[in-house]
mmCIF file of the C-alpha atoms, coordinates in Angstrom:
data_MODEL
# 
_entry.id   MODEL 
# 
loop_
_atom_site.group_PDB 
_atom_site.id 
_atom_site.type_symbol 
_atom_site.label_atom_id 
_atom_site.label_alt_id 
_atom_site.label_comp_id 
_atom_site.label_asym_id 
_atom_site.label_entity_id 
_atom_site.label_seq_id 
_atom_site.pdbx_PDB_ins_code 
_atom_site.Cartn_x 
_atom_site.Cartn_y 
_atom_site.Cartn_z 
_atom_site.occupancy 
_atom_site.B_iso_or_equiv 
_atom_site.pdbx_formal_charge 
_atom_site.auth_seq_id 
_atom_site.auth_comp_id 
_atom_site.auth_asym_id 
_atom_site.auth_atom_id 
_atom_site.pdbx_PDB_model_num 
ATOM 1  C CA . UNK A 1 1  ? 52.775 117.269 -12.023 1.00 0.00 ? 1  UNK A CA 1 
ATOM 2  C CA . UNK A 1 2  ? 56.448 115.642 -11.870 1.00 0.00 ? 2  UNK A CA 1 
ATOM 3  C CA . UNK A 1 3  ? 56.074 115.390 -8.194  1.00 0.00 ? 3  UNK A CA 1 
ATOM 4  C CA . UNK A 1 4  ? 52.958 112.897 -8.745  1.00 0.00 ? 4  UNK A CA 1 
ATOM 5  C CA . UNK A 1 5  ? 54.561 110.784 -11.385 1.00 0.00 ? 5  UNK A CA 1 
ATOM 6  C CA . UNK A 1 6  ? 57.654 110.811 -9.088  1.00 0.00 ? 6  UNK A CA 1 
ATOM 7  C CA . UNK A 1 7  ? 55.067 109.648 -6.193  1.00 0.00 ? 7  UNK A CA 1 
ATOM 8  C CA . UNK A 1 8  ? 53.434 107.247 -8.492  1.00 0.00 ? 8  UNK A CA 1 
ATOM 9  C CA . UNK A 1 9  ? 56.814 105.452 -9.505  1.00 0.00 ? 9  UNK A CA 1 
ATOM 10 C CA . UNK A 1 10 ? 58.351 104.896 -5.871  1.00 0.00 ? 10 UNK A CA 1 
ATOM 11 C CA . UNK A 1 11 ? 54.684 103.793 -5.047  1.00 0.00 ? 11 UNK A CA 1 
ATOM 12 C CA . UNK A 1 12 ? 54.596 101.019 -7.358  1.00 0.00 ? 12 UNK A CA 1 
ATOM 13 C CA . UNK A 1 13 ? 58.609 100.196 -6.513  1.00 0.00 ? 13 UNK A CA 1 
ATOM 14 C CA . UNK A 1 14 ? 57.905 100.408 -3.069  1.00 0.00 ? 14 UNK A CA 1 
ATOM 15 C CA . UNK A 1 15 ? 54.824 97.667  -3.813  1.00 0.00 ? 15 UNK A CA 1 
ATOM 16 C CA . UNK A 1 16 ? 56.757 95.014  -6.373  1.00 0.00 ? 16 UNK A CA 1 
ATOM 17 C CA . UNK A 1 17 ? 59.600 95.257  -3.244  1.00 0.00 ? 17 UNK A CA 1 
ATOM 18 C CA . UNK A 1 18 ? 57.273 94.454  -0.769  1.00 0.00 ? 18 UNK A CA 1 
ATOM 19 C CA . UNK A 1 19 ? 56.499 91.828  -2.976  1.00 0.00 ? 19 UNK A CA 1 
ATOM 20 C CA . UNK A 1 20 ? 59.313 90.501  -3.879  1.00 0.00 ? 20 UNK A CA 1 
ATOM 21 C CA . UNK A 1 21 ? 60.166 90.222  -0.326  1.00 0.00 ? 21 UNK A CA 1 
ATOM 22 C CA . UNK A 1 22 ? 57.042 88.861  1.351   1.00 0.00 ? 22 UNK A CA 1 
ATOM 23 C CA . UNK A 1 23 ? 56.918 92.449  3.247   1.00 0.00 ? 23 UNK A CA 1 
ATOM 24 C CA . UNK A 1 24 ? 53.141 92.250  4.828   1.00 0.00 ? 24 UNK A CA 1 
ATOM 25 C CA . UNK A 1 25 ? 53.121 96.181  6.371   1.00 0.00 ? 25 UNK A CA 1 
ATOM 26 C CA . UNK A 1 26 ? 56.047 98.565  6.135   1.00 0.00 ? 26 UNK A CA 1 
ATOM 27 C CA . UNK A 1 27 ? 57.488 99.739  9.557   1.00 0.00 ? 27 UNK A CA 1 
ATOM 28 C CA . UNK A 1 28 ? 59.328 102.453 8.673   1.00 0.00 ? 28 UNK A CA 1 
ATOM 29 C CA . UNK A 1 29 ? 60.768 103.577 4.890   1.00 0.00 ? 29 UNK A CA 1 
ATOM 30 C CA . UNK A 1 30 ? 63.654 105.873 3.630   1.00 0.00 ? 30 UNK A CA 1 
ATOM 31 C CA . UNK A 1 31 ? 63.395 107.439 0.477   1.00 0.00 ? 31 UNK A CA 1 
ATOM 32 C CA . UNK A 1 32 ? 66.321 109.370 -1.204  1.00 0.00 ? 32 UNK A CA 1 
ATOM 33 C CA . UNK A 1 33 ? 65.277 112.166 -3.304  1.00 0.00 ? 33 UNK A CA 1 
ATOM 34 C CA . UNK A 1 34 ? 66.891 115.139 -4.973  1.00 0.00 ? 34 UNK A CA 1 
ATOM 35 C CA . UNK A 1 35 ? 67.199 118.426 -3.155  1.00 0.00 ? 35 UNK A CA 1 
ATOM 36 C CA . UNK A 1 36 ? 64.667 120.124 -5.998  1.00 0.00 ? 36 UNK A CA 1 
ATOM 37 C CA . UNK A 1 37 ? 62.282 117.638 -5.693  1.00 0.00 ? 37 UNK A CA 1 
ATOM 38 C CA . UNK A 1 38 ? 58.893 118.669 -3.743  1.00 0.00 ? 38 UNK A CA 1 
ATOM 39 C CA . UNK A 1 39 ? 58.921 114.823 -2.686  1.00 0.00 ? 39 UNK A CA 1 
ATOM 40 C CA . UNK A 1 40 ? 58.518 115.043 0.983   1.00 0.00 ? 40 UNK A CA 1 
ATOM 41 C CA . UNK A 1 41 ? 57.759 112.698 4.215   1.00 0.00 ? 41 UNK A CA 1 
ATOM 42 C CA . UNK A 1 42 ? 54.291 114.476 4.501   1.00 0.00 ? 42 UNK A CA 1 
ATOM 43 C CA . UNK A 1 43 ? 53.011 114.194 0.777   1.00 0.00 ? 43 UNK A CA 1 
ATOM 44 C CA . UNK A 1 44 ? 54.824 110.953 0.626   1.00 0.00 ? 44 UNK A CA 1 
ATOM 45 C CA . UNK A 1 45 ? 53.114 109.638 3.746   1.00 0.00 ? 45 UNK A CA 1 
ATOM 46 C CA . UNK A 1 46 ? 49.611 110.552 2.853   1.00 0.00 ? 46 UNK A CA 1 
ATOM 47 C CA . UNK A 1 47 ? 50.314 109.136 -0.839  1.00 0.00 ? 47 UNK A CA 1 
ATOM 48 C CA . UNK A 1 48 ? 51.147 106.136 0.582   1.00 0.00 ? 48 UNK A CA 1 
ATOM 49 C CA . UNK A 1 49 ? 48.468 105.817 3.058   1.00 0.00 ? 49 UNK A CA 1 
ATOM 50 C CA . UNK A 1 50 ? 45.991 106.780 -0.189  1.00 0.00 ? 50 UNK A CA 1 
ATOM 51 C CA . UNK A 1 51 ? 47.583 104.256 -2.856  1.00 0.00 ? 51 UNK A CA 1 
ATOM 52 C CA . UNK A 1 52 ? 49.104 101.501 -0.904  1.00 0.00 ? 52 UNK A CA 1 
ATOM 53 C CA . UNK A 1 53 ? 47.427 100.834 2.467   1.00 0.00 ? 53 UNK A CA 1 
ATOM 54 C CA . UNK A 1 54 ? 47.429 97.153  1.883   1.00 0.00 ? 54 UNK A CA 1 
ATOM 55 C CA . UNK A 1 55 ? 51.134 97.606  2.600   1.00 0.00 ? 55 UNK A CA 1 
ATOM 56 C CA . UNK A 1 56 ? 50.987 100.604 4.894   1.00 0.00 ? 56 UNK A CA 1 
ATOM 57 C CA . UNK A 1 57 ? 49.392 101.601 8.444   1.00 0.00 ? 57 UNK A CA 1 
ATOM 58 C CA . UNK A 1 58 ? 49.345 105.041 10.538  1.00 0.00 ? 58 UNK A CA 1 
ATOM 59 C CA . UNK A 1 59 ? 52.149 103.762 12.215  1.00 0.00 ? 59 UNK A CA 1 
ATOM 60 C CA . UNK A 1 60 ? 54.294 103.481 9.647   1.00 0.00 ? 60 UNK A CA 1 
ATOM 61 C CA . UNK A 1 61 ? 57.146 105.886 9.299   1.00 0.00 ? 61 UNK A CA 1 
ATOM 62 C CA . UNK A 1 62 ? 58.547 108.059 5.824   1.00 0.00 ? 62 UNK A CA 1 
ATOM 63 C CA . UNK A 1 63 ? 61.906 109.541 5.939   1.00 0.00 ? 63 UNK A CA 1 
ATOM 64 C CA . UNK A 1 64 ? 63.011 111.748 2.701   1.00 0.00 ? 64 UNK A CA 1 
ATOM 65 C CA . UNK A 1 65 ? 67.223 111.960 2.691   1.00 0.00 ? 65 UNK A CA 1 
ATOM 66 C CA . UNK A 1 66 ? 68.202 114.898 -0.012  1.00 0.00 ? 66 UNK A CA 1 
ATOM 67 C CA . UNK A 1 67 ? 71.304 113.536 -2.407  1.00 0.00 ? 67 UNK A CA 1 
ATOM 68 C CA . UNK A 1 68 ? 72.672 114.369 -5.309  1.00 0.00 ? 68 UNK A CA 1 
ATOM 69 C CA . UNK A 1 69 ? 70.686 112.611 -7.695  1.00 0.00 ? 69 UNK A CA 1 
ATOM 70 C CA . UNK A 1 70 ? 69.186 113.589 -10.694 1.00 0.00 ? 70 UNK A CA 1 
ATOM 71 C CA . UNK A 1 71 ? 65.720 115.264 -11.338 1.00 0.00 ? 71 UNK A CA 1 
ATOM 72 C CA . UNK A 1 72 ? 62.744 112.608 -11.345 1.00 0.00 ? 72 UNK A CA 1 
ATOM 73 C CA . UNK A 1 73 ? 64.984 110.253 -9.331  1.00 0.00 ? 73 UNK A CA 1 
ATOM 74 C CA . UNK A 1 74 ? 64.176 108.697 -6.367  1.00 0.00 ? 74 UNK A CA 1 
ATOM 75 C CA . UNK A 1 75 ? 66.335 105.600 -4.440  1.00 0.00 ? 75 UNK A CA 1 
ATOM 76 C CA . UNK A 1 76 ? 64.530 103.486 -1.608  1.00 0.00 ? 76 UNK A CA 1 
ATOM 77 C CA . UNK A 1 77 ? 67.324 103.628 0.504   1.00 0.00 ? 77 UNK A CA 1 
ATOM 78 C CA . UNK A 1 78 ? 65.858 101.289 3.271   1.00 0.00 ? 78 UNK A CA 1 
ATOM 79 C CA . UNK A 1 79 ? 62.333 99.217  4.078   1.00 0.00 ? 79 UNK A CA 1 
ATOM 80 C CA . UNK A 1 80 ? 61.634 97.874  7.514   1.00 0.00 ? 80 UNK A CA 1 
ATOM 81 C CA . UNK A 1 81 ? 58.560 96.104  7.659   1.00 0.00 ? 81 UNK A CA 1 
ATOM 82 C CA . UNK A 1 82 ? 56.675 92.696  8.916   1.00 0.00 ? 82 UNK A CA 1 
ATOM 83 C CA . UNK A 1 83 ? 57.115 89.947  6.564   1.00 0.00 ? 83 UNK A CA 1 
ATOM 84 C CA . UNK A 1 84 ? 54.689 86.547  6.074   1.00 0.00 ? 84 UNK A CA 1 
ATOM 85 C CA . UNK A 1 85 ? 55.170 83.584  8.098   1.00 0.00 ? 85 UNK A CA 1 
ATOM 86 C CA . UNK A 1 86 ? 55.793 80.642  6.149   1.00 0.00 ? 86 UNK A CA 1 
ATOM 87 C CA . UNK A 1 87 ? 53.474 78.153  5.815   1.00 0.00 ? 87 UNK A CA 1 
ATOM 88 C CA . UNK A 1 88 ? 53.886 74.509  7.263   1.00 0.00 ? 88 UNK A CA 1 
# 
């Protein structure tokens, strides 16, 4: 159950980032979790692909790094993706 809230939260961050940042599709992400955590790239992918594939493709690529952080924590440690062109 932790696991999906944990899911659910770096979901939604990774979403207001994308945001934020005009970021059309995500290329490739890096996630840091903690070493308990049951975050990992497979669950995170196919969460992703389920809850944000307005942002996300099948080419896009989830990395989990283990650090020291504390339970229910999760960092986005990078985001590569395709941003909007601005208009004229």
């Amino acid at each position: 159950m932790h696991d999906m809230i944990l899911l659910s939260k770096i979901s939604r961050a990774l979403s207001e980032c994308c945001s934020l940042n005009r970021i059309l599709k995500i290329s490739k992400v890096v996630i840091a979790v903690n070493s308990c955590s049951h975050v990992n790239t497979s669950n995170l992918y196919d969460y992703l692909r389920n809850y944000n594939e307005d942002i996300t493709d099948e080419l896009t690529e989830v990395k989990i790094k283990i650090e020291n952080l504390p339970d229910q924590m999760a960092i986005i440690k990078n985001i590569e993706g395709y941003q909007y062109e601005d208009e004229k």
